[in-house]
N, C-alpha and C positions, 0 to 999 in steps of 0.2 A: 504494500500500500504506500502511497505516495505521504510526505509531509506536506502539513500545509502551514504558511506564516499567515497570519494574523494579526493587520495593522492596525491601531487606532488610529484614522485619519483626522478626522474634525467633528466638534459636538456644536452642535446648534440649542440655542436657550430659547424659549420664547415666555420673555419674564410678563409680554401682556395674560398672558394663560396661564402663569402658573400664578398672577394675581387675581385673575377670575373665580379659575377653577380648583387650584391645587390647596389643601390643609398645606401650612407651610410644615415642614420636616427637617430635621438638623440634619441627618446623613443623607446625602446622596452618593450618586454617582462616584467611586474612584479613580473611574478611568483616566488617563491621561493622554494625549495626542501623540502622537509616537510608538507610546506603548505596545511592546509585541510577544506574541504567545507563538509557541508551536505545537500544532493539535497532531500527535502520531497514531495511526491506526486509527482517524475516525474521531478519538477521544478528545475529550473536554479536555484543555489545558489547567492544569495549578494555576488556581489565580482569576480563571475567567469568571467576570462577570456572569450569574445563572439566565441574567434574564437577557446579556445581549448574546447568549449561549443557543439561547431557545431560538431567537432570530434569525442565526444561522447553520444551525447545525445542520439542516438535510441540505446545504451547499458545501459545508465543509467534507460530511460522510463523502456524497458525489466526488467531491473533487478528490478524497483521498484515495476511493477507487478507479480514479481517471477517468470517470465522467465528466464532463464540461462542454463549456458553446450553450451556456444557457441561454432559452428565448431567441433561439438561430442568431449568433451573433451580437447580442448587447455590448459585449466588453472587447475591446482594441486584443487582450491577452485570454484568448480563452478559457484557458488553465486557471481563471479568475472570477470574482464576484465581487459588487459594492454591497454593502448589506449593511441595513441602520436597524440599533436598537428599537425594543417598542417601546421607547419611553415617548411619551406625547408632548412632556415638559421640554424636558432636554435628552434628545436622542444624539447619540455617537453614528458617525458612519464609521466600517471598517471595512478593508482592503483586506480579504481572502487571497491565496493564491499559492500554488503546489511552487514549493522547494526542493532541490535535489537533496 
């Protein structure tokens, strides 16, 4: 099975909704920009976030068994996927993508 990195690309806030909507909460998010995991065999990395886990994990399994070219062509790397948290407040994008 192939490895796959896992980047943290960029989080987007949207402080108008999370003044509407959201009970304010003291911990969020730990994630960081940069931040990178590597998932072997399919698996959850030490460390990963559970919920931006759930978001991508049936792209990371795929890709770890060399499936990929999601949606005929979305990503320039097909070996690849962009995939954002379901946080609604502040969601992370991350950059999937098989490692040798």
């Amino acid at each position: 099975m192939n490895k796959v990195r896992i980047t943290a690309i960029r989080q987007t806030v949207y402080s108008d909704l999370m003044a509407k909507y959201e009970k304010p909460i003291e911990d969020t998010c730990d994630v960081v920009e940069g931040q990178q995991w590597i998932s072997t065999d399919g698996l959850c990395p030490e460390g990963m976030c559970p919920s931006a886990w759930s978001s991508m994990r049936e792209f990371v399994e795929s890709l770890a068994r060399g499936e990929g070219n999601f949606y005929d062509g979305w990503m320039k790397n097909p070996m690849s996927a962009m995939i954002s948290c379901n946080d609604g407040f502040r969601p992370f994008s991350f950059y999937i993508e098989v490692v040798d």
